[in-house]
C-alpha positions, 0 to 999 in steps of 0.5 A: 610331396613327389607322386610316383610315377608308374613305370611302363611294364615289361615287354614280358608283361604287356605281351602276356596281357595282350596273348591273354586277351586274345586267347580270351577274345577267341573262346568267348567268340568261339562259345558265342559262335557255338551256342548261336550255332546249337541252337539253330541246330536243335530248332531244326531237329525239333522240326525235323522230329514233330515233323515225323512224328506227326507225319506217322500218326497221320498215316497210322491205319487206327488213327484214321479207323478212329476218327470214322467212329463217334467218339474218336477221343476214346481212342485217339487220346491213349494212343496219343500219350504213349506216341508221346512218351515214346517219341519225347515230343511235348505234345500230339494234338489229333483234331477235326479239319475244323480244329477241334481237339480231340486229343491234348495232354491237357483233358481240359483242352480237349474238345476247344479249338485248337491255337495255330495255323491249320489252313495248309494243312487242310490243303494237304500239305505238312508244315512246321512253324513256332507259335504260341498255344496253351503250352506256350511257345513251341516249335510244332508241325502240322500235317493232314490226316487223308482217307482212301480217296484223300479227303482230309478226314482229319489234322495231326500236329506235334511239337516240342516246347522252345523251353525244352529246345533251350534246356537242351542248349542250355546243357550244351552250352555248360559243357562248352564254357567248361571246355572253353574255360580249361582251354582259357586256363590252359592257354594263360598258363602256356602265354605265363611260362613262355612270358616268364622265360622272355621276362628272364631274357629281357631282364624285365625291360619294356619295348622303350627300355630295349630299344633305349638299351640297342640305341646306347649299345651300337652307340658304345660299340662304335665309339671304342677304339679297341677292336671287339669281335663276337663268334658263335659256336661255330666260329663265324663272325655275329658282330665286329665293331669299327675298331675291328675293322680297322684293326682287322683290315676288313672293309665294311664292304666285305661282308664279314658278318656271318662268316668263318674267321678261316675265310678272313685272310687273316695271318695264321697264328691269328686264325689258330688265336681265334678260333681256339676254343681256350682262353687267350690272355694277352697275345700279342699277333702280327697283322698286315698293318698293325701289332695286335694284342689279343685276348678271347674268351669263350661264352658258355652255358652248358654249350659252347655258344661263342667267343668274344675276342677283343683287339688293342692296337700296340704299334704305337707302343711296339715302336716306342719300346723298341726305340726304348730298348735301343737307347738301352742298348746305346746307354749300355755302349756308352757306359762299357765305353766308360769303364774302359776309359776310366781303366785307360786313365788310371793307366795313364795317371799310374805311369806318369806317377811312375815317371814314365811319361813318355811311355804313358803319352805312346799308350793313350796315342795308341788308345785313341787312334785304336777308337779312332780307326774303329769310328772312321773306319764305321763312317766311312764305310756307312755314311748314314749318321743313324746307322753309324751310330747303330753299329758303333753301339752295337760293336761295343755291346758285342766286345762285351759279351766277347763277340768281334763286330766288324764292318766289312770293306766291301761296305759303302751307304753315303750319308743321303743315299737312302730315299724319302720312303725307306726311312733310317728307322726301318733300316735300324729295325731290320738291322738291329735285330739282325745283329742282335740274332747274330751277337747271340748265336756267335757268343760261345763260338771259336773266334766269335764274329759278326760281319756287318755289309752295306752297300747299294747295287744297280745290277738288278735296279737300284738297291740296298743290299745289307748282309749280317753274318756270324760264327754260330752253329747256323740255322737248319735248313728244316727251319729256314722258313720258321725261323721268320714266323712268331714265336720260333725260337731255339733259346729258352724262353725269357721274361718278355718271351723270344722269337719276335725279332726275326719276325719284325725284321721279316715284316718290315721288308715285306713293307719295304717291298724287299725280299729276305733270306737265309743261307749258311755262311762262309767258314759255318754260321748264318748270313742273312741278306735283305734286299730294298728297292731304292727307287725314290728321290733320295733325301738330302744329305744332312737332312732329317733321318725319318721323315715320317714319310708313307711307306707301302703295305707288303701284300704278305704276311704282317709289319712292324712298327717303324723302329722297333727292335728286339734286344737280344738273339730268339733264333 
């Protein structure tokens, strides 16, 4: 048989028992302290009151008249029973110097010695003491009854029974536990509401079970990779993991907790993100570093208390669906390619079944030395086996949306000119998405071109140059600088969203420490002009195209993954 082992209580309940027991504690000692403190007080007025009562029946003219005469109790005793019904006191005793009675509430006792101290009172002086007497215990004083030349003629003591003192106390005492007990009952009922609430907050848990709950918390925060970051109502930061960090750019030094997502440094569209008090679902953001996909949510109850935003890295996957949209691209080529030499065979096939053979031999000699000079003409000008490739693709997607690619002859990249950190596949970033913007601003235009220049220059330090222009309407001055911000676009809108390419192309020049511009071309249209230091080693011709090697982080604005392009224009 399993025993069930009783489970720790709550952290509401064992303060509830502990604030019960204090508040309990502080009344009984309270009650106690007060009821110790009433009696000693109701002792000493006691004193205080036979004191003055046996004080003003000493020097009462007819007392002492009284006690000159034979029979003093004739007299002395009326007189003694209506001090006492008037004054409250239990007893007034009148009696000789030598103790004898000759008053006492009792007849009997009148006449017999009386039951106390008498010797300082004989000396002249008043005192009080407690003593037992006929009455029992109580509380008297004793004082001297003097003639004219102060002879002690007499003793007058009064008192109040201790059993009086105590009903009196009694009484008080009955009022203080009704007072004591209500602020008991009042104080419990306080201790179980505000215990309730705490109960409510920390879901019934005990002290272990929270501290077992923060342990496991901080744990599960610093494990995840995903970034998670927690703003209170007005927008500064309450908690930010280290994926947050990481993701964010912000050191563990910086002290970020507790401040204003405006005082991050943050890129813009991301501070705007954060600090919207809707919804994000799924937005995609451009840091220093890193392509983020960030979604907030607010946390509200009645108020808005906060947000909590969480952050995943896609740089990775950015890279991967550019570098998946370029082979989309190349396939594309290839198979236009095809098309047309299935249509340039069945020329050649239909002319010598006409029996023009000679006719079919001059058409396909033309065919291939039109393909021919077009691919000399891109090596020789761009040596660079990628970018070769790049724009021989990119040449065969323009001619078929009716778009004239040309390389111009001022064009000249040898193949091993580009350094160890400037690798191909930034080079077909910026590229790509420069001739894909051009493609589509110039379809439509009047003789529709895209001129393609590259080439490497000393005059300002070694570097290379790349230069895309096109027959479009060109770019509006208004807009030279949006047009490289996110989300900026003159098209409509498609399924993946537009206005990103620009954007790419201008962060991975800022990583590449290049400079980029806008101007208007010759004859209308944009150009576009990049600029890349080329202060390294260059690689080895024949070499590998991206050595993966480190490139440096642009102080402005954020980057791009290595090799991610944007199929089609978003200007």
């Amino acid at each position: 048989m399993r025993i069930p082992v009783p489970r720790p209580r709550s952290l509401a309940a064992q303060l509830f028992a502990m604030q019960a027991v204090l508040i309990a504690v502080v009344v009984a000692g309270y009650a106690l302290f007060t009821y110790v403190s009433d009696r000693g007080q109701a002792e000493d007025a006691a004193r205080s009151q036979a004191r003055a009562v046996a004080r003003a029946v000493a020097d009462s003219p007819s007392v002492r008249e009284a006690i000159g005469t034979s029979k003093p109790t004739a007299r002395l005793q009326p007189y003694a029973l209506r001090v006492m019904a008037d004054t409250e006191v239990d007893f007034v005793t009148i009696m000789s110097p030598q103790g004898i009675r000759w008053t006492h509430p009792d007849k009997d006792q009148i006449g017999k010695h009386f039951l106390g101290n008498t010797e300082r009172a004989l000396k002249g002086d008043t005192f009080t003491e407690t003593y037992k007497g006929t009455l029992g215990y109580s509380v008297r004083a004793v004082t001297p009854v003097k003639d004219d030349k102060g002879h002690v003629i007499g003793l007058v003591s009064a008192g109040i029974q201790v059993e009086k003192i105590s009903e009196r106390v009694q009484d008080q005492l009955t009022a203080l536990l009704a007072v004591a007990g209500s602020a008991l009952a009042l104080g419990a009922i306080g201790t179980y509401v505000v215990n309730a609430r705490l109960r409510r907050h920390t879901h019934g848990m005990n002290a272990a079970e929270l501290s077992r709950m923060h342990d496991y918390h901080q744990a599960a925060l610093h494990a995840v990779r995903e970034g998670l970051l927690m703003l209170d109502g007005q927008y500064r930061v309450a908690l930010i993991n280290d994926g947050g960090r990481e993701l964010l750019g912000v050191s563990s030094q910086d002290g970020v907790i507790g401040r204003s997502v405006a005082d991050l440094g943050l890129p813009a569209p991301l501070t705007g993100a954060l600090l919207s008090s809707e919804p994000r679902v799924d937005e995609v953001h451009l840091t220093s570093t890193r392509v983020l996909v960030v979604n907030t949510s607010p946390v509200s109850g009645g108020e808005q208390r906060g947000t909590v935003v969480t952050l995943r890295d896609v740089t990775e996957l950015q890279s991967l669906m550019g570098e998946l949209d370029s082979e989309r691209g190349f396939t594309q080529a290839l198979r236009s390619q095809a098309h047309e030499a299935a249509n340039r065979l069945h020329t050649v096939v239909s002319l010598i079944e006409l029996g023009r053979a000679e006719q079919a031999v001059e058409f396909a000699t033309a065919e291939l030395e039109l393909a021919q000079t077009l691919t000399d003409q891109v090596v020789a000008a761009v040596g660079e086996p990628v970018l070769a490739a790049l724009l021989l693709g990119k040449t065969a997607q323009a001619n078929e949306r009716g778009v004239e690619l040309v390389v111009s002859e001022d064009s000249r990249l040898d193949d091993g000119l580009l350094p160890q950190t400037l690798p191909a596949r930034d080079l077909v970033t910026i590229l790509g998405n420069l001739i894909d913007n051009a493609v589509d601003a110039a379809q439509g235009s009047v003789r529709a071109r895209v001129t393609v220049t590259a080439y490497a220059e000393d005059s300002r330090g070694p570097g290379l140059v790349l230069r895309v222009s096109d027959t479009g309407a060109g770019v509006d001055p208004a807009h030279a600088e949006a047009v490289f911000q996110r989300g900026f676009s003159t098209k409509p809108a498609g399924p993946g969203g537009r206005g990103l390419g620009l954007a790419l192309v201008r962060q991975t020049v800022n990583r590449c420490k290049g400079t980029l511009a806008v101007a208007q071309a010759e004859g209308g249209g944009a150009e576009f002009e990049v600029r890349l230091p080329l202060g390294s080693e260059p690689r080895a011709p024949g070499g590998p195209a991206d050595p993966g090697a480190a490139v440096a982080t642009a102080s402005e604005d954020a980057t791009v993954p290595e090799g991610a392009t944007v199929p089609g224009g978003d200007v």
